[in-house]
C-alpha positions in Angstrom: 0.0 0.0 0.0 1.9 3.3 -0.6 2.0 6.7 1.1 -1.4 8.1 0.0 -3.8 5.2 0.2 -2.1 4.4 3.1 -3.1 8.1 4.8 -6.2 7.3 3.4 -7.1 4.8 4.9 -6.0 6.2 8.5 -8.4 8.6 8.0 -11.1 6.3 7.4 -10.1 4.1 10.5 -10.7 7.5 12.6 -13.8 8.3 10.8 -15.1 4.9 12.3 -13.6 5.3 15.1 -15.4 6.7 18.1 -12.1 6.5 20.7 -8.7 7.3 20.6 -6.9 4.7 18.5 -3.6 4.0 19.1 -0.4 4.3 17.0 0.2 0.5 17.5 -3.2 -0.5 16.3 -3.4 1.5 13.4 -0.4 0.2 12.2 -1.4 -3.0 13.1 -4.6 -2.4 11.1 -2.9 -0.9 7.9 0.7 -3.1 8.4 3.5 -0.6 8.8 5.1 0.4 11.8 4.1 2.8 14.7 6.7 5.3 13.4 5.3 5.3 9.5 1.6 5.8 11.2 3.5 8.8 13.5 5.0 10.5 10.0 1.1 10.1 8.3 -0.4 11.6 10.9 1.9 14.3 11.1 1.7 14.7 7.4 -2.0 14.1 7.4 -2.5 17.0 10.1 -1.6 19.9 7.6 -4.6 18.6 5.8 -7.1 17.5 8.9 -6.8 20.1 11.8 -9.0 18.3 13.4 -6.9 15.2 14.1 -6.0 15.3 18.0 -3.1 13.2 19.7 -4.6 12.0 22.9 -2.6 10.3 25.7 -4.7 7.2 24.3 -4.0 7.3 21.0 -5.5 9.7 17.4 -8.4 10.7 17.3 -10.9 12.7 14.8 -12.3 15.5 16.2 -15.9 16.5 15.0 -17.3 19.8 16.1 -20.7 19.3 14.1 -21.1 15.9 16.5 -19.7 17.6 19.5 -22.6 18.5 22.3 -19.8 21.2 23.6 -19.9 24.4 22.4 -18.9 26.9 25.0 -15.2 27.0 25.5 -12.5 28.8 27.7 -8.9 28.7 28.6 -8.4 29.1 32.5 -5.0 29.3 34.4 -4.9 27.5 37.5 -1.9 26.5 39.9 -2.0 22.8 42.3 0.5 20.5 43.2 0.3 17.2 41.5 -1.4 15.3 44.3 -4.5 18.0 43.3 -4.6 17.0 39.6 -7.6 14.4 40.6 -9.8 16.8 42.0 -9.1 19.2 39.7 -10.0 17.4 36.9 -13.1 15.7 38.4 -14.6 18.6 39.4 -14.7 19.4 35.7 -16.3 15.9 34.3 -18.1 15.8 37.4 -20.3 19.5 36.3 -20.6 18.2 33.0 -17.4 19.7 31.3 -14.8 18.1 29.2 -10.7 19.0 29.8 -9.2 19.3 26.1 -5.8 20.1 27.3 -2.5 21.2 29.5 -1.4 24.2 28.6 2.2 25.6 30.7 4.4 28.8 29.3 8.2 27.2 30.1 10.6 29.9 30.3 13.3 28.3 27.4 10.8 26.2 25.4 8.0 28.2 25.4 4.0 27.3 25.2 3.7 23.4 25.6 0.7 21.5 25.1 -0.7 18.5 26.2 -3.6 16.9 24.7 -6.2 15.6 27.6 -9.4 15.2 26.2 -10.9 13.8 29.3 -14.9 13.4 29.5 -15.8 11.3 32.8 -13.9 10.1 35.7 -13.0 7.1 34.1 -10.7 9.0 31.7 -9.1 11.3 35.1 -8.4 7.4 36.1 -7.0 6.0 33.1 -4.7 9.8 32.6 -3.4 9.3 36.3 -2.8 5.6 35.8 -0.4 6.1 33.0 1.1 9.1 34.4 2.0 6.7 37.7 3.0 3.6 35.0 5.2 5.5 32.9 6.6 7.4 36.1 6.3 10.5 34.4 5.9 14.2 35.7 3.0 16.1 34.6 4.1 19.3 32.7 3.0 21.4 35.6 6.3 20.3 37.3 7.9 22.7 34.9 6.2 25.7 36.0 5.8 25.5 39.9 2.1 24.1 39.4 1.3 26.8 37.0 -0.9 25.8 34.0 -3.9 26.5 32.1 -6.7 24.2 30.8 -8.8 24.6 27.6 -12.4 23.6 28.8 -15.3 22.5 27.2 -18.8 22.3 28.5 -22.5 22.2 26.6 -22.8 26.0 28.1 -20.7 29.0 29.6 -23.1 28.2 33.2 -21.3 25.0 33.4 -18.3 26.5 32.7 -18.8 29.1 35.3 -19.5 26.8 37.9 -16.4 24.9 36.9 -14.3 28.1 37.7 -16.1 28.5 41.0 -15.3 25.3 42.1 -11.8 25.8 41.3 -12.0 29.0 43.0 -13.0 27.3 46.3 -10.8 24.9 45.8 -7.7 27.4 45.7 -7.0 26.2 42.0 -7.8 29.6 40.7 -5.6 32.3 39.4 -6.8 35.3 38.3 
């Protein structure tokens, strides 16, 4: 299979897709290895905007099928044994966590894709971050970082920032 029927046939895996799907799999799926599928992708994004690396795997983003449609970027500041809470009390009101955002002095704006729905996903995300034994990026930045948000209306999102403000999570 060459380069271009290969890419599009990724994108029809996605399209039928409803979860993240790995790397692995895919290559699995169209017989190459992880790294070919990790070139396509990238090549494939100039094309597709909407093609999101998850910490689960690629997924296709579609705002037309999305319920979500009120949005904000909020900077907050925890320690890591926080990052639970803060992230349930967003799934928990209804919202959905797109990213990580932290400003790093020398690299600059880093971004981590998140898109976590329900507690299950604040599970899985904590579980890998404890298997891998990694740091999350707010160890760069003293617990500094911002999240992009979803949620199906700005009052959801509200309360979301009022519970972070209780919680201390806040910064304005």
């Amino acid at each position: 299979m060459g380069g271009e029927a290969r890419r599009k046939k990724i994108i029809e895996i996605l399209q039928q897709e409803n979860r993240p799907v790995s790397g692995s799999d895919m290559a699995g799926r169209v017989g190459v290895s992880r790294q070919i599928i990790v070139q396509d992708i990238a090549l494939l994004r100039t094309s597709y905007q909407n093609i999101l690396s998850t910490n689960r795997g690629y997924l296709l983003y579609h705002d037309d099928q999305e319920p979500y449609c009120a949005r904000r970027i909020v900077k907050v500041k925890h320690q890591k044994e926080d990052i639970v809470r803060e992230l349930d009390i967003v799934v928990d009101a209804g919202g959905k966590v797109i990213n990580v955002i932290v400003e790093h002095e020398i690299y600059g704006r880093l971004t981590g894709e998140l898109m976590i729905r329900n507690r299950a996903d604040v599970r899985k995300f904590m579980h890998r971050v404890e298997e891998h034994q990694t740091r999350p990026l707010t160890d760069l930045t003293g617990g500094v970082h911002f999240h992009t948000i979803e949620a199906e209306n700005e009052e959801i999102l509200d309360d979301i920032v009022r519970q972070w403000k209780e919680a201390g999570f806040l910064m304005e």
